[in-house]
N, C-alpha and C positions, 0 to 999 in steps of 0.2 A: 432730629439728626438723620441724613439720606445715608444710604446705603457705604455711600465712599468715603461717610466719616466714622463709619462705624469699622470698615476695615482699617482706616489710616488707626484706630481707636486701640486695634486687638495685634496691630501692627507693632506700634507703641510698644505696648504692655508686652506684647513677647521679646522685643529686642532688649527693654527694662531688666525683665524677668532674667534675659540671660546673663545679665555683665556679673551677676553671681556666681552662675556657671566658670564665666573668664577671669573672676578674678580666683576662684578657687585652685583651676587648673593651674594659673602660673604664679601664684603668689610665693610656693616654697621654691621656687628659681630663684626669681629677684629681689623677696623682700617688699614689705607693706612700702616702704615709702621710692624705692628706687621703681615700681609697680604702678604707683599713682603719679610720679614725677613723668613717666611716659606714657599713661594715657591722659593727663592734663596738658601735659607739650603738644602731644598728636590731636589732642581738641581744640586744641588753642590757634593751630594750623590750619586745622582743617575750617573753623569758624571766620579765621581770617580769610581763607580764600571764596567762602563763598559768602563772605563783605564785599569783598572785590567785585566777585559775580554779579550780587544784589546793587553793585555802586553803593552801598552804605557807609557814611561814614563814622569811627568811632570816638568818639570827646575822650581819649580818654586821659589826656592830660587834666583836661578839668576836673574831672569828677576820679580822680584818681584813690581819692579816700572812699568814697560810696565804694568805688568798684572791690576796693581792696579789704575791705568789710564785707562786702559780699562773696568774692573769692573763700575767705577763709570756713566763711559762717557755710555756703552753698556747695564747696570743692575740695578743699585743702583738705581741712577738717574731720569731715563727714567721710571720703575716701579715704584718706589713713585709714580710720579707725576701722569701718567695712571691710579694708585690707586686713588690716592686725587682725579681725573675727574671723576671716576667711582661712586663716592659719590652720584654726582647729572645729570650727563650728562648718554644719552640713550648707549649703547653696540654698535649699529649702527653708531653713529657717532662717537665714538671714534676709531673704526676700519677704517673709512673713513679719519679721522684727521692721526691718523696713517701712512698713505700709503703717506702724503706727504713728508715725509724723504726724497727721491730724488729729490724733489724740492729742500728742506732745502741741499744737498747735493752739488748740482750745484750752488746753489748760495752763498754758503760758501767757497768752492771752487773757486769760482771765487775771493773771495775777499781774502782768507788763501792763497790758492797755487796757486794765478793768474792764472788760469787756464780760457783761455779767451772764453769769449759768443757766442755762434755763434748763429745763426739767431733761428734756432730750440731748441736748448733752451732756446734762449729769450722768443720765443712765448710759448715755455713748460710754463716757469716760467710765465708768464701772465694768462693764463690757470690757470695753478694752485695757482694762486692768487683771480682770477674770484670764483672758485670753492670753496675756504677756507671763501670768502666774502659772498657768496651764503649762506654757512654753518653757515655762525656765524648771517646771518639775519635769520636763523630760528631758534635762541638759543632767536631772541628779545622781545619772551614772557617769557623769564624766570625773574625772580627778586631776586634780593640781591645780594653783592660782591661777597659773593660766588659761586656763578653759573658763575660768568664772569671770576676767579680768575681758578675753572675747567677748563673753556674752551679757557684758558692763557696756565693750564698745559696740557692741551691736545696738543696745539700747541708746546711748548717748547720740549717735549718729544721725536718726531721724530726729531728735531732738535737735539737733543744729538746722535742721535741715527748717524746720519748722518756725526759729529765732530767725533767720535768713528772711524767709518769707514775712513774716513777721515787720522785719524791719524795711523791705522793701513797701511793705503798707504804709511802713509808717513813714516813709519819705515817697509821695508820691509825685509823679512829672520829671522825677531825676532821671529816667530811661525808658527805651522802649526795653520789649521782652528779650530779643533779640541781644539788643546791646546790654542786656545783663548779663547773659550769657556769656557773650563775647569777652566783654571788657574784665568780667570777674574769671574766666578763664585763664587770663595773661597774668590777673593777679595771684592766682591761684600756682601758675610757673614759677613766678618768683619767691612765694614763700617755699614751698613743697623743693626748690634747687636748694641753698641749702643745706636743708638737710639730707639731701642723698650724701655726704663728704661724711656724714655723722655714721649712716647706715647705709654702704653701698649692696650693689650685685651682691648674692650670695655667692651663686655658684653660675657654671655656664650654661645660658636659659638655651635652650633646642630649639627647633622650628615651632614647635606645637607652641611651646612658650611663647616665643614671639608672632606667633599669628595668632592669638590669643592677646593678646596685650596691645597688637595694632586694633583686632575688631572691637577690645574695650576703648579706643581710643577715638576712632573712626565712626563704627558704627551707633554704641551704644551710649558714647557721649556725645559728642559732632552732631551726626544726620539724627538723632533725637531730638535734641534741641529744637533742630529746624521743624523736625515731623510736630513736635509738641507743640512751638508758634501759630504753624498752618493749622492744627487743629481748634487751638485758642480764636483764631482769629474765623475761623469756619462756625466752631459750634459754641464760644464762649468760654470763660477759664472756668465756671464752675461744673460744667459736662468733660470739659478736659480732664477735670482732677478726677474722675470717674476711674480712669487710668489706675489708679491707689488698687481698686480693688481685684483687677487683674493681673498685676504683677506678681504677685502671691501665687494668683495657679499658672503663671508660665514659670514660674521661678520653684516651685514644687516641680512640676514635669520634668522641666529642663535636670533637675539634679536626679531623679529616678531615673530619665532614660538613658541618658548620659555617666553619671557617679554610681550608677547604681546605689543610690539615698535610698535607704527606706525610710517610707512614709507612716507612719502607727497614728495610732489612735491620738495620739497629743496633739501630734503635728494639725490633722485636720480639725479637734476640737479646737485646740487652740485657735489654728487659724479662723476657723468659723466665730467664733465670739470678737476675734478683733474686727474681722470684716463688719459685725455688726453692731461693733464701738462706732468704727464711721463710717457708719450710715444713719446710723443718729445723731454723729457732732455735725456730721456734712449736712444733714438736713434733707438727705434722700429718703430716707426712712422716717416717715410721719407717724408721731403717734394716735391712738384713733381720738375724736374728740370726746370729752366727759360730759353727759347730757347732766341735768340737774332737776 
C-alpha cells in the first residue's frame, strides 16, 4: 500500500468516524427517521450524478429486488437505528459499537453459510464479545428503556450491515461495488419515504442542523462510497476493510473534541479488545504457530 493509499485509507476512516459526530448533532431536530430520509435522498443524488460523470449505467430495473434487499439490509435499516442510538448514546461509542460488524459477520456466517470457526476467530469473537460487555457496563449509569433500547440498536445495526454483506457474497456477478451502492441507495429512498408521514420533522432544524445533515449526506455517505471503491480497486477489499479499525479513533476524537465526550477507562478498554476481536476474525492478526 504507497503512500496515497494510505492517506485515501485515514481519509476514509475520519470522514466514517465523523457521520456520528452529524448524526448526533442534528438528530433531536429532525428525528431518526426524517434524519436518515435526507441523507439517503442527498446520497442517492449525489451518486447519481457522479453516474452521469462516470457515463455508468445503472440496471436498476432489473435487478430491482437484489438492490432493494440490499438498500434495506446496507442503509435503511442500519441508519434508523444509528439514528434512534444517536438520541441518547455518546458519537464515541456508537463508532466503537459500529466496528463490530465483523464480528457480527463471522459469526453469522458461521451459522448462514457454514462457514466453519477456526481457532482465530473463535478467540476474534471472544474478544469481541469481552469488548461489547466491557461497553455496555459503561452505558450502567444510564436509566430508562430507552437508553438500553439505543444501545440494543446500536448493536443490531452492524449486524445488518454484516447480513448485507453477507448476502451480497452470496449472489455474486449481480453488481459492480459501485452500482451497489448506487442502486441500493434509490432503494433505500423509497422504503425510509414512507415513513417520514409516520415520524415527521420534530421541531425547526437551524443552519447547524442542516449543514450537518447535508455533510452526512454528501460527504460521509456520497464521496465515501466513491473514496471506499478507489480504494478497493487500488489496494484490494480486504486492505480496504482495514478502515473497520480506524473508525473507532476518528469517531472517539471527533466526539471529545467536539461534544466534549468523555472518554474513561471503558470506552478505551472496551474499544481495545473489539479492535482486537477483528483482527483475529479478519485474519490480520496471526496467531504464532504451535511447534510439537
Amino acid at each position: 500500500m504507497n503512500a496515497a493509499s494510505i492517506a485515501r485509507l485515514f481519509l476514509l476512516a475520519a470522514i466514517w468516524g465523523a457521520s456520528f459526530l452529524f448524526m448526533r448533532v442534528s438528530v433531536q431536530a429532525f428525528g431518526p427517521v426524517a434524519l436518515i430520509m435526507f441523507r439517503v435522498a442527498i446520497a442517492a443524488v449525489f451518486l447519481w450524478l457522479a453516474s452521469r460523470w462516470l457515463k455508468r449505467d445503472l440496471q436498476l430495473g432489473i435487478e430491482w429486488r437484489y438492490f432493494l434487499t440490499l438498500g434495506c439490509l446496507n442503509s435503511a435499516f442500519p441508519f434508523i437505528l444509528f439514528a434512534y442510538a444517536a438520541q441518547s448514546l455518546p458519537a464515541s461509542l456508537l463508532s466503537i459499537l459500529n466496528a463490530t460488524s465483523p464480528l457480527f459477520g463471522a459469526a453469522i456466517g458461521a451459522l448462514w453459510l457454514r462457514i466453519p470457526l477456526t481457532l482465530p476467530v473463535g478467540l476474534g469473537l471472544a474478544f469481541g464479545l469481552a469488548g461489547v460487555t466491557v461497553l455496555v457496563g459503561q452505558t450502567a449509569w444510564l436509566v430508562g428503556d430507552r437508553d438500553w433500547l439505543a444501545l440494543a440498536a446500536g448493536l443490531v445495526a452492524p449486524a445488518s450491515y454484516s447480513v448485507a454483506s453477507l448476502y451480497t457474497k452470496a449472489h455474486p456477478g449481480r453488481a459492480t461495488p459501485f452500482d451497489n451502492a448506487h442502486g441500493s441507495m434509490w432503494m433505500a429512498v423509497l422504503v425510509v419515504l414512507p415513513l417520514v408521514f409516520l415520524a415527521p420533522i420534530r421541531a425547526a432544524p437551524n443552519t447547524g442542523d442542516w449543514a450537518a445533515v447535508a455533510l452526512l449526506g454528501t460527504v460521509c455517505t456520497g464521496a465515501a462510497y466513491l473514496l471506499y471503491f478507489r480504494l478497493i480497486d487500488e489496494v484490494g477489499s480486504t486492505r480496504a476493510l482495514s478502515v473497520t479499525f480506524l473508525i473507532p479513533v476518528f469517531g472517539v476524537l471527533w466526539g471529545a473534541l467536539f461534544l466534549d465526550e468523555a472518554v474513561g477507562w471503558h470506552t478505551l478498554l472496551g474499544g481495545a479488545l473489539v479492535l482486537m476481536g477483528i483482527a483475529l476474525t479478519a485474519g490480520i492478526l496471526r496467531l504464532p504457530a504451535l511447534r510439537t
